[in-house]
C-alpha positions as CSV (number, residue, x, y, z in Angstrom):
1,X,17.2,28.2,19.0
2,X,18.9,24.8,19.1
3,X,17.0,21.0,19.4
4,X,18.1,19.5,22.6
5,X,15.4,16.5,23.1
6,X,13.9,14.1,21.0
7,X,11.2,11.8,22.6
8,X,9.5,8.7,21.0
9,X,6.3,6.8,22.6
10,X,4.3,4.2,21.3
11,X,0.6,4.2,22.7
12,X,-1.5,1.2,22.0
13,X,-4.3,3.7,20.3
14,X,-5.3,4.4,16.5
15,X,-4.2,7.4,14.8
16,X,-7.2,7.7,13.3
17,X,-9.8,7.7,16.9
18,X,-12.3,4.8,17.3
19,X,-11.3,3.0,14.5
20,X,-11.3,-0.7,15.6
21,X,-15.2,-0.7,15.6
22,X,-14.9,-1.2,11.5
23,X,-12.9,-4.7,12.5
24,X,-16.5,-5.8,13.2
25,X,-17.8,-4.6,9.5
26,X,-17.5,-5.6,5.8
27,X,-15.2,-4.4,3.3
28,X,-12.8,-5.2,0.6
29,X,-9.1,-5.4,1.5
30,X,-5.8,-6.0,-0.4
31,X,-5.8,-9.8,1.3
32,X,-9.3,-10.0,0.6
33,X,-8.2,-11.1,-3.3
34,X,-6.1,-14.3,-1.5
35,X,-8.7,-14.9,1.1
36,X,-12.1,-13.5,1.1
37,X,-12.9,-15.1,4.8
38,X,-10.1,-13.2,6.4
39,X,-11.6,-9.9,8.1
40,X,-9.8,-7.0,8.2
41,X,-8.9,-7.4,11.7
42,X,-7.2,-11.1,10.8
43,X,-4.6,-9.1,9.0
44,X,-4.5,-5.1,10.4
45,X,-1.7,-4.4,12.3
46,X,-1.9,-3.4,15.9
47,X,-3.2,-0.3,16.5
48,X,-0.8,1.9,18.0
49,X,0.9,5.4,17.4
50,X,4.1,6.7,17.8
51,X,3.9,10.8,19.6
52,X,7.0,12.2,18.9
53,X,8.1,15.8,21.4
54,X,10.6,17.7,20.2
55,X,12.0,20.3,22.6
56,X,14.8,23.9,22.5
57,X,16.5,25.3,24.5
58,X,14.5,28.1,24.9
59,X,11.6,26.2,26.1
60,X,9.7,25.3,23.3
61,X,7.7,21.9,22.3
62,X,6.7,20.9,19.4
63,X,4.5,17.6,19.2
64,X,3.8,15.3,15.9
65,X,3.0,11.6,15.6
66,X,2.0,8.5,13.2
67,X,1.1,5.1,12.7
68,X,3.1,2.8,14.3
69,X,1.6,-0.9,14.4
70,X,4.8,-2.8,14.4
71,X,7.1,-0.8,16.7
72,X,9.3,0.0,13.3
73,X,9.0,3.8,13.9
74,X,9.9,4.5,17.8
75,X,12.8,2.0,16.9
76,X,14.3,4.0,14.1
77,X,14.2,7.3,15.8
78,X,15.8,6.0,18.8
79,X,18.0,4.1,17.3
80,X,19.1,6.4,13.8
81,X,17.4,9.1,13.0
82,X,17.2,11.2,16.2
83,X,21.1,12.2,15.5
84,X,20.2,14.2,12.4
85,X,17.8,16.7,14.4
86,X,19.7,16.9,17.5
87,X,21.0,20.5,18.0
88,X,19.3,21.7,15.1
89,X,17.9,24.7,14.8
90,X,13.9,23.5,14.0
91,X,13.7,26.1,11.4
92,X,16.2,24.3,8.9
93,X,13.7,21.8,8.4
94,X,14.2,21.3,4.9
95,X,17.8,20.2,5.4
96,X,16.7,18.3,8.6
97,X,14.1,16.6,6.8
98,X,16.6,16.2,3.4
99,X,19.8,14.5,5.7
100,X,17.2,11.9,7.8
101,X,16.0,10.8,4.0
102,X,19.2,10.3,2.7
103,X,20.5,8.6,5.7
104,X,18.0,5.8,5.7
105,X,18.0,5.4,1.8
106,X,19.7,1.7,2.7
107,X,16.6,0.5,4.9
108,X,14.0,3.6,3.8
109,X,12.5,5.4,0.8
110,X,9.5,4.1,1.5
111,X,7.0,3.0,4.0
112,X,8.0,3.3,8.5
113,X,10.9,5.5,8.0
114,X,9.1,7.9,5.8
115,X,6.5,7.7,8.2
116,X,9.0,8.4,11.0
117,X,10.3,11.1,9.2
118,X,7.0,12.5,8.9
119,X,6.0,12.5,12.5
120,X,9.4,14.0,13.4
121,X,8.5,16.9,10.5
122,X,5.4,17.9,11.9
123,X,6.6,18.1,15.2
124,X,9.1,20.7,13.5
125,X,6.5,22.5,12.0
126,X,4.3,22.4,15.7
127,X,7.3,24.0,17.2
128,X,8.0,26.5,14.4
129,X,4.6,27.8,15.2
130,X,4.3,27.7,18.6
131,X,7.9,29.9,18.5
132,X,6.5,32.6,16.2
133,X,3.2,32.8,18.0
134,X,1.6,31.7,14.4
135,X,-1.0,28.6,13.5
136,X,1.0,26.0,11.4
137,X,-2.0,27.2,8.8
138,X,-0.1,30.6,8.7
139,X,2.9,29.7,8.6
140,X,2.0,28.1,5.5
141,X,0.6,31.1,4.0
142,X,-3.6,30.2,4.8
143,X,-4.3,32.7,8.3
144,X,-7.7,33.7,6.4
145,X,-9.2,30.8,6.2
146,X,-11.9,30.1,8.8
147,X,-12.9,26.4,7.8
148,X,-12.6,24.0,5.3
149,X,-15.0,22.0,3.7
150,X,-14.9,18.1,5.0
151,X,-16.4,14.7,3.6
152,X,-18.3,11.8,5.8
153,X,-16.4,8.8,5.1
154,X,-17.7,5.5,6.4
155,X,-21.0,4.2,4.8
156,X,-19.8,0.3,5.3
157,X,-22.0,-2.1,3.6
158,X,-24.9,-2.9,6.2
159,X,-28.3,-3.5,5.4
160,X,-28.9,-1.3,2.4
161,X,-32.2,0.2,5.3
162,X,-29.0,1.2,7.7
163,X,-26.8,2.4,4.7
164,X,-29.5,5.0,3.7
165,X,-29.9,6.1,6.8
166,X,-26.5,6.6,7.6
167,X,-26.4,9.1,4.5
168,X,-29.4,11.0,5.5
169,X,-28.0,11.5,8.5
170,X,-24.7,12.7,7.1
171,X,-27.0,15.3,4.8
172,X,-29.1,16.7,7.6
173,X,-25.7,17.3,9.7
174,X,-24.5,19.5,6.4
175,X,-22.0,17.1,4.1
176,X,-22.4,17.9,1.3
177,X,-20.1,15.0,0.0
178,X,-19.7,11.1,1.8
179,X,-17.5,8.4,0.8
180,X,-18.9,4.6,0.7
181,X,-16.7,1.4,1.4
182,X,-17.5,-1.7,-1.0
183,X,-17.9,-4.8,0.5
184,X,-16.7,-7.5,-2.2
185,X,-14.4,-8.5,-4.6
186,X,-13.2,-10.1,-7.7
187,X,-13.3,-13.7,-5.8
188,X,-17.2,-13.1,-4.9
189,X,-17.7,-12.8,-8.5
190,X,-21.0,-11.3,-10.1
191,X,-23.2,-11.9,-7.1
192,X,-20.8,-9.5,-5.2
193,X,-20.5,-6.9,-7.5
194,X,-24.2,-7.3,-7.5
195,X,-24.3,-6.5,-3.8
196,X,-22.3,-3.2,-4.1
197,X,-24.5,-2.0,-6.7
198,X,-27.1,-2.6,-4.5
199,X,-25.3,-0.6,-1.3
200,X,-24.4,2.4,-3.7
201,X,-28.1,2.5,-5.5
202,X,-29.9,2.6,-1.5
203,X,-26.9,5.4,-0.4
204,X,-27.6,7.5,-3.8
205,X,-31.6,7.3,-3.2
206,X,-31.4,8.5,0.1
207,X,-29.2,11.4,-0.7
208,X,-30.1,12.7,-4.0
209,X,-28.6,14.0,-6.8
210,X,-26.6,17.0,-5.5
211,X,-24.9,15.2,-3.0
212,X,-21.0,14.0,-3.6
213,X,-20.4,10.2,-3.4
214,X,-16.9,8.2,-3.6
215,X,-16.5,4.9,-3.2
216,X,-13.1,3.5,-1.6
217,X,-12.0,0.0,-3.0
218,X,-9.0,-0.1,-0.2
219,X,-6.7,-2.0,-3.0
220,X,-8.5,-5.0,-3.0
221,X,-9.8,-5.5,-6.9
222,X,-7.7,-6.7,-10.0
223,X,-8.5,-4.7,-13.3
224,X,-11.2,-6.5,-15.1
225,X,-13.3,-6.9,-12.0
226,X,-12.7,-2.9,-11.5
227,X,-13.4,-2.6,-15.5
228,X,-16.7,-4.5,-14.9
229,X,-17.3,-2.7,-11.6
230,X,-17.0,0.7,-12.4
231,X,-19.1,0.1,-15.3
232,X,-22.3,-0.9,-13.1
233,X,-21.2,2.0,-10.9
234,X,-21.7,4.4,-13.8
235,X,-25.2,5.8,-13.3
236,X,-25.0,6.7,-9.6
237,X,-22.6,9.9,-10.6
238,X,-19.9,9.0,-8.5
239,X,-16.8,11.7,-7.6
240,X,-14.5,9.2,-7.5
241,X,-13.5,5.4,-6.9
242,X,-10.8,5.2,-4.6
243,X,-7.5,2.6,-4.3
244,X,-8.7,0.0,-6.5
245,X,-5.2,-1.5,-6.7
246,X,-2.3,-2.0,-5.0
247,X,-0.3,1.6,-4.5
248,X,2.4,-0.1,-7.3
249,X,0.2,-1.4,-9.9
250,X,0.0,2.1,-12.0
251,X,-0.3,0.5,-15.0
252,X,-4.3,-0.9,-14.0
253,X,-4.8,2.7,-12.7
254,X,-3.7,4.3,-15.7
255,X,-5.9,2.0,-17.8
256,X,-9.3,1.9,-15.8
257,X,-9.3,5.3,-16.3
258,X,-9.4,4.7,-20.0
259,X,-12.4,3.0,-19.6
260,X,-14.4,4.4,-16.5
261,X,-16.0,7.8,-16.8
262,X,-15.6,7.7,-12.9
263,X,-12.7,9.4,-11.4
264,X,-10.3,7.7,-9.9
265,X,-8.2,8.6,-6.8
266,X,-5.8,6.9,-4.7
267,X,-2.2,7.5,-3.0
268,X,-2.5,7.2,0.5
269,X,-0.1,4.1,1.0
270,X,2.3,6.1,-1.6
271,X,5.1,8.3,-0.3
272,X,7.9,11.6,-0.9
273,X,7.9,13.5,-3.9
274,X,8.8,10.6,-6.0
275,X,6.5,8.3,-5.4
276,X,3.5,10.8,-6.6
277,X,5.5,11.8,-9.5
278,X,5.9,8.7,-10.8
279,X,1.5,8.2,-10.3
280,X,1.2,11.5,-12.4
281,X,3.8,10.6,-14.8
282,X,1.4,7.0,-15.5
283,X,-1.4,9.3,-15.8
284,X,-2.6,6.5,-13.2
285,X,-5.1,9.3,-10.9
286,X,-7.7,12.2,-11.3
287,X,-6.8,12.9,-7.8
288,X,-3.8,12.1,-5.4
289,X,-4.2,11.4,-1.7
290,X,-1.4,12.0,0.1
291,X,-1.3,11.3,3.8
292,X,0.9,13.8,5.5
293,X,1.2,11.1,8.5
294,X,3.1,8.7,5.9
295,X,4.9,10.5,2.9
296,X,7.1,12.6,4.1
297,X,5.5,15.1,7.0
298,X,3.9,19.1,5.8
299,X,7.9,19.9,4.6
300,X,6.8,17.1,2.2
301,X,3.2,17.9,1.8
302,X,4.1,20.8,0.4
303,X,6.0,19.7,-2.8
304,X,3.2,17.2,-3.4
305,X,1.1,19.4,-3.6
306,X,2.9,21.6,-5.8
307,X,3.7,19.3,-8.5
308,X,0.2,18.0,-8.2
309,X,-0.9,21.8,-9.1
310,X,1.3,21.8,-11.8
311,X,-0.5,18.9,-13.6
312,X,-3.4,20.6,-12.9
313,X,-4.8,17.9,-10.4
314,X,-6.3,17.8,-7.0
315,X,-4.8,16.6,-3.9
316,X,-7.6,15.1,-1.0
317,X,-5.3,14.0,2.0
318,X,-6.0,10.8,3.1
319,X,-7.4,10.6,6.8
320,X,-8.1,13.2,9.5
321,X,-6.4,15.2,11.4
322,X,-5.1,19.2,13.2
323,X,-1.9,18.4,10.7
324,X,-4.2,17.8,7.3
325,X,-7.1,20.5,8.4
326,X,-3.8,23.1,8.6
327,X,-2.3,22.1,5.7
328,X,-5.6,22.0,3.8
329,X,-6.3,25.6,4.5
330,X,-3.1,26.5,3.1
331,X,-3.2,24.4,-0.3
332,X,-5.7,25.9,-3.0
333,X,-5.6,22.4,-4.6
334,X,-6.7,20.8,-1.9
335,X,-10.6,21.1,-1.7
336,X,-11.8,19.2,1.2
337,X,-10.7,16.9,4.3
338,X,-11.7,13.5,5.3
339,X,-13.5,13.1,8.2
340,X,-15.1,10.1,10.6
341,X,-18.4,10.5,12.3
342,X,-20.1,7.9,14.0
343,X,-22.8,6.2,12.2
344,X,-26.0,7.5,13.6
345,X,-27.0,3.8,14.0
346,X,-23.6,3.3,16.1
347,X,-23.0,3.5,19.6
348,X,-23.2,7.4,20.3
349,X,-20.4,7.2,23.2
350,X,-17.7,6.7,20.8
351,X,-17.9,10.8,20.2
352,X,-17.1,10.9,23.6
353,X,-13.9,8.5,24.1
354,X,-10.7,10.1,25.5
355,X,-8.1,10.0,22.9
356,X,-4.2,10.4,22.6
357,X,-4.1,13.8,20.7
358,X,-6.2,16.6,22.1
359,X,-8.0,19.4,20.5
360,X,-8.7,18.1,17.5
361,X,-11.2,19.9,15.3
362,X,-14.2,18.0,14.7
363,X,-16.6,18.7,12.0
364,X,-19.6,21.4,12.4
365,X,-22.1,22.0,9.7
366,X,-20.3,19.7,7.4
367,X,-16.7,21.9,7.9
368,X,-14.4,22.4,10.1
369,X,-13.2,25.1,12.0
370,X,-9.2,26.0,11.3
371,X,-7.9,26.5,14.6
372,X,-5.8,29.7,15.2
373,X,-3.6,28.7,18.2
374,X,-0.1,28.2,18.1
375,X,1.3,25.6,16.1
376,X,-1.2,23.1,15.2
377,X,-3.3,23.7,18.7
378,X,-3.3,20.1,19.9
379,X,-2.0,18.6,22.7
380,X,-1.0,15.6,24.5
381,X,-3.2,13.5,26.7
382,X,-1.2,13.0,29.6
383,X,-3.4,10.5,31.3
384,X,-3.4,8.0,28.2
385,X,0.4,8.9,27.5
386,X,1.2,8.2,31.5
387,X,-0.8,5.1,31.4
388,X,0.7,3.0,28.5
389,X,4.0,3.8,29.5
390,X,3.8,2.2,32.9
């Protein structure tokens, strides 16, 4: 079996689904701690994703895909990295995935071309199992597992009245754990911090005791406003506070967890091997959050994961997705998946909005359902494909 096609196509749509409605909401960003006026649509990148097909000679297709707001990823491929998986046979994807890193050491290591790197992997790993006849989830040594426990993350900060019952909805639909996003930062000073007290204390009340809640800080604090923060934060039994700082700035992590009894989790803008061994080596997380979209692909995943088990710490991949929801079911340190459901006071219809990658699982019960088909069971949505290439 031997690669003979490699195909790259940006389409203007978010990796993640319906994700531009949070441009219209609140919450703390990394350029919030310059500029608290900016909204996080003032600085996002573009919303786009880069599907990438691989395709044998025998017949085969395997399909992966990331984040690609700048264009940076469909231009690397094309351009470099295409050459070391041409005529490859998919299952040497260690080596494939070992010569494309090396390669781009000079304009890599970190950031697109890892994330290029990663879409081409799981396409790999989509072909391998669509050749064997086995779920990527099998392939990685998890064919018994039926479901896997997920997370409601979203909770923006609304009225605390829509905030509560935002979380009761997410109890009654079976979560047994939500995350929360903070809305201010060190440059609103105590009357912000104020205000996320207030947002965590309404979410808490409406969900009880024996419900999970994290909080998600998105990198936008400094350490003796996350000090201060975590200290109000306390009482309301949090599972963990998420990216407080910037990915690189390991020596606040490791020292707010000194001083918080709160967990604190964070890795989803780090990337490889290296990167999350130099976060466990700081001692700068409880729990590491790897995005197999952006650190290196499931060939990646995998090591992460490993030396994260070694250290004796959980990994929580960042996001959702048929690559994370197979990989989870194969990792024994990896307890739960993200997931996105629409706020029960949001617009209803954006459950029902076409998107790029089909088939995804989505949530039932607060789990969700491991797909056994081939590969990681998704496919591409022609239509949207067809249309944003004309």
């Amino acid at each position: 079996m031997k690669i003979i096609e490699i195909k790259v196509d940006r389409v203007d749509e978010c990796i993640w689904g319906n994700f531009d409605r949070q441009f219209k909401l609140r919450f703390i960003n990394p350029i919030n701690a310059i500029n608290p006026d900016l909204t996080f649509k003032d600085w996002f990148w573009d919303l786009a994703v880069s599907i990438v097909q691989i395709r044998t000679d025998d017949g085969h297709t395997g399909i992966g895909w990331c984040e690609d707001g700048t264009g940076a990823v469909e231009a690397m491929i094309n351009n470099h990295l295409h050459r070391f998986v041409m005529g490859q046979d998919p299952f040497d994807y260690e080596g494939i995935w070992e010569l494309m890193f090396r390669a781009s050491t000079v304009y890599g290591r970190k950031g697109a071309a890892i994330e290029a790197i990663s879409a081409i992997d799981i396409a790999l790993w989509d072909l391998m199992g669509k050749a064997t006849g086995k779920s990527v989830a099998a392939l990685l040594g998890g064919s018994s597992t039926e479901s896997i426990p997920a997370y409601a993350s979203g909770l923006h900060h609304v009225e605390p009245e829509l905030a509560a019952e935002e979380a009761t909805d997410y109890v009654n639909k079976g979560y047994t754990a939500m995350k929360a996003r903070l809305g201010y930062g060190p440059l609103e000073g105590r009357k912000g911090m104020l205000k996320n007290v207030e947002h965590i204390a309404a979410i808490r009340k409406a969900i009880g005791s024996e419900v999970g809640l994290m909080i998600d800080a998105y990198g936008g604090w400094n350490l003796p406003y996350a000090s201060e923060m975590c200290q109000l934060l306390e009482p309301y039994n949090l599972s963990w506070v998420e990216e407080p700082f910037l990915p690189d700035d390991l020596k606040s992590y490791a020292r707010l967890r000194e001083t918080t009894t709160i967990p604190v989790a964070g890795g989803e803008h780090e990337f490889t091997r290296y990167g999350f061994q130099q976060m466990i080596e700081a001692k700068a997380v409880d729990i590491l959050q790897p995005d197999l979209h952006r650190c290196g692909g499931i060939t990646e995943g995998r090591k992460i994961a490993s030396l994260a088990a070694v250290h004796g710490l959980s990994i929580c991949p960042h996001a959702f997705s048929n690559v994370h929801t197979q990989f989870i079911a194969a990792t024994t340190n990896a307890p739960m998946s993200e997931s996105f459901p629409v706020p029960c006071w949001e617009d209803s219809d954006l459950n029902e909005q076409p998107t790029i990658i089909l088939n995804q699982a989505s949530p039932e019960g607060g789990k969700i359902p491991v797909s056994t088909a081939p590969g990681l069971g998704v496919e591409i949505n022609t239509e949207i494909l067809n249309k944003s290439l004309l």
